[in-house]
C-alpha positions in Angstrom: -4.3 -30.8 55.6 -5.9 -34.1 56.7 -6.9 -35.8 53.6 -8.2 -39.5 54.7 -10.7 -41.5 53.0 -11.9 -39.9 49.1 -10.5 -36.1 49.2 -10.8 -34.3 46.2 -8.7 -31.4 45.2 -9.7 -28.6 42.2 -6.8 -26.5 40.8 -7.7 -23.8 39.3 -4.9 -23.9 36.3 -6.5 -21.2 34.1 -4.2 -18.6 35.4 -5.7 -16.0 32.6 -9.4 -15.9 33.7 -10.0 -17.4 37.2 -13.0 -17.9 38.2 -13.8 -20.8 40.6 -12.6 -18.8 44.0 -15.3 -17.0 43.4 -17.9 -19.4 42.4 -17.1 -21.3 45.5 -16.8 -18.4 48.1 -12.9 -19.3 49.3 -10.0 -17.6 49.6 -6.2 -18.3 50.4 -3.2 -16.9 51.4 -1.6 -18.2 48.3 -1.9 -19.9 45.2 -0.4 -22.1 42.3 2.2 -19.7 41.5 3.4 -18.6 45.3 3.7 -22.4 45.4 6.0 -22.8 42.0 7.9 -20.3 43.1 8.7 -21.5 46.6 7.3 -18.3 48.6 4.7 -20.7 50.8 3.8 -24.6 51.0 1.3 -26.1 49.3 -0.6 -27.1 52.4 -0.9 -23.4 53.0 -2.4 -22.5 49.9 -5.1 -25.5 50.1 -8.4 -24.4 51.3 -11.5 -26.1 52.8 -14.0 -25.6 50.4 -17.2 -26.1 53.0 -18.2 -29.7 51.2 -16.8 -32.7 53.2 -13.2 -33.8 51.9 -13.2 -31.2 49.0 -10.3 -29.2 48.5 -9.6 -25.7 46.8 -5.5 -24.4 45.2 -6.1 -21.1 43.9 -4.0 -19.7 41.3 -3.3 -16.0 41.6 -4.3 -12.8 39.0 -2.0 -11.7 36.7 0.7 -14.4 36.4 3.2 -14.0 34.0 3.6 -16.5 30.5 1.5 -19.7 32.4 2.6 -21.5 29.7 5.8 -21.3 30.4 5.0 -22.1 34.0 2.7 -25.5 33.0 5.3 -27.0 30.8 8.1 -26.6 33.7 9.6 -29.2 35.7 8.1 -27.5 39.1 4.8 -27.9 37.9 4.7 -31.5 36.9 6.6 -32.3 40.5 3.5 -30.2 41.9 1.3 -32.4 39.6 2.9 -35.5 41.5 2.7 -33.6 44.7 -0.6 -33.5 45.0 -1.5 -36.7 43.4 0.4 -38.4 46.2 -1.7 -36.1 48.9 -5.2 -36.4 46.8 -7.5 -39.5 45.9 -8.4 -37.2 43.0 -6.9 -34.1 41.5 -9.0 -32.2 39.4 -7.6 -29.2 36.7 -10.0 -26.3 35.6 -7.9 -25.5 32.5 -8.8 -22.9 29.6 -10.1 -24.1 26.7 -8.2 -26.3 24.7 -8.4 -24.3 21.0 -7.0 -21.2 22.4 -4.1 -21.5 24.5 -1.4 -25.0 24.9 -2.3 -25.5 28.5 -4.7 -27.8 28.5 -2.8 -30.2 26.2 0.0 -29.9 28.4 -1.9 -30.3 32.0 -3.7 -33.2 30.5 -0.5 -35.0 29.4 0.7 -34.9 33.1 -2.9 -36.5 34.3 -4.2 -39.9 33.9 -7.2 -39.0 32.4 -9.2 -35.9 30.7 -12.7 -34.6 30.3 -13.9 -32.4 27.3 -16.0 -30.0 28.6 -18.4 -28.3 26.1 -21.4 -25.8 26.1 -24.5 -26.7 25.2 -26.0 -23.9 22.4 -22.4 -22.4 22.8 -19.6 -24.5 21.5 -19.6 -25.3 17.8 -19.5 -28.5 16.9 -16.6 -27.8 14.7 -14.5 -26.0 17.4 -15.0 -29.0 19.2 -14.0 -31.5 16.9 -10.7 -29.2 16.6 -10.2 -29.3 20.2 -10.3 -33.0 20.5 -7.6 -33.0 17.3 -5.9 -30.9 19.4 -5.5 -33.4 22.6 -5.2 -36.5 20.5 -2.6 -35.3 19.1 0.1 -35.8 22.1 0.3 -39.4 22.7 0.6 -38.3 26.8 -3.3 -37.0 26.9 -6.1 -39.4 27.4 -9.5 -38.4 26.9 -11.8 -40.2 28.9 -14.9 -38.2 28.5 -17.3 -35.4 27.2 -19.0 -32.9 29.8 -21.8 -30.7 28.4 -22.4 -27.5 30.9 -24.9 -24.8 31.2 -27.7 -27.6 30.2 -31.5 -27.5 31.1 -32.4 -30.9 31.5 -36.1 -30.3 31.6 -35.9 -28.5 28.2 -32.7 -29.5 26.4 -32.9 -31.5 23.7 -29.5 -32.6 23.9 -29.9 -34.3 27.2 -32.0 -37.1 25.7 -30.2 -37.5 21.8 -26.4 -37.4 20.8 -24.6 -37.0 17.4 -23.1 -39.7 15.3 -19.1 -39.5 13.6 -21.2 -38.5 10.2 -23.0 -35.1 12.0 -26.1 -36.4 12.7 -28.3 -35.6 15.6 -30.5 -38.7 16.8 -33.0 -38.6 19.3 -33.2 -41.2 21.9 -35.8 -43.7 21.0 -36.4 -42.6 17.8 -35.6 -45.6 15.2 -31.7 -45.7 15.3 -31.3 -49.1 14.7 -27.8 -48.6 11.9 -26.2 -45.4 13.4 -23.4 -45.6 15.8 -23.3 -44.0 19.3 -19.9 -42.9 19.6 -20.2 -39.7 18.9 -18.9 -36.6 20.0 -22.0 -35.4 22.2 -23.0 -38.6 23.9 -26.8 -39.2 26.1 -26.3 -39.9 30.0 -27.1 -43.8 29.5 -23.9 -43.6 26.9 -21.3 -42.5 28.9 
């Protein structure tokens, strides 16, 4: 795999529920675990994904204990593997309340996103979940990602919450709250 200039790679690390192979219409003749286990190379389970250096690693169904498998010595040497092919290496992981695998992908990266729902996630699941990374001295959180948002109508798009709960509206009068808040605008971030 040629991967000149700014390549991007996505993992697909939620080995309970995948998803993205179908969401981006590729397939491969392998995937995280064939890899772990030595059956085939990583450059033959790395897939074009039809968007100019943008790269796809599948993990296959029904793996057994991924946890067991993320907090191994193989997969942080994979971690590094691909860092060292990759400009950037992105982990789709499952949510970090649940299971111990986003913690412990996160602590082998140099950086992780919070990724949150908009009229899904509770605010105090989320809260939790950011306990939860901070925790591990390894993870650091470099940002919140709201999904599934309608920027013509959501109401979020254009306000953010303070540390005390509050939901401000951008523009409205402000002036003593602080903006570091767990749900921040576009202009914040």
């Amino acid at each position: 795999i040629a991967t000149s200039g700014k390549s991007v790679l996505l993992v697909e690390a939620d080995m309970r529920r995948r998803s993205l192979s179908d969401m981006l219409g590729v397939r491969s003749r392998g995937g995280l675990y064939a890899v772990l286990s030595e059956q085939i190379s990583i450059d033959q389970t790395i897939v074009e994904t039809g968007q100019k250096n943008f790269y796809f690693l599948d993990a296959e169904p029904h793996i057994p204990n991924p946890a067991d498998i993320i907090v191994s010595h193989r997969f942080a040497k994979l971690v590094k593997a691909l860092s060292a092919k990759f400009q950037y290496v992105i982990f789709d992981a499952p949510p970090v309340g649940t299971f111990i695998d986003a913690a412990e992908i996160a602590s082998l990266t140099d950086g992780a996103l919070f990724v949150v729902r908009e009229d899904f996630t509770k605010r105090e699941e989320a809260l939790n979940a950011i306990g939860q990374l901070k925790k591990s001295e390894k993870v650091k959180l470099i940002g919140t990602v709201m999904n599934y948002c309608e920027t013509e109508t959501s109401e979020y798009y254009y306000s953010y919450y303070t540390k005390d709960g509050k939901k401000v509206k951008k523009g409205s009068d402000d002036q003593g709250t602080s903006k570091k808040g767990i749900f921040t605008n576009r202009a914040n971030v």
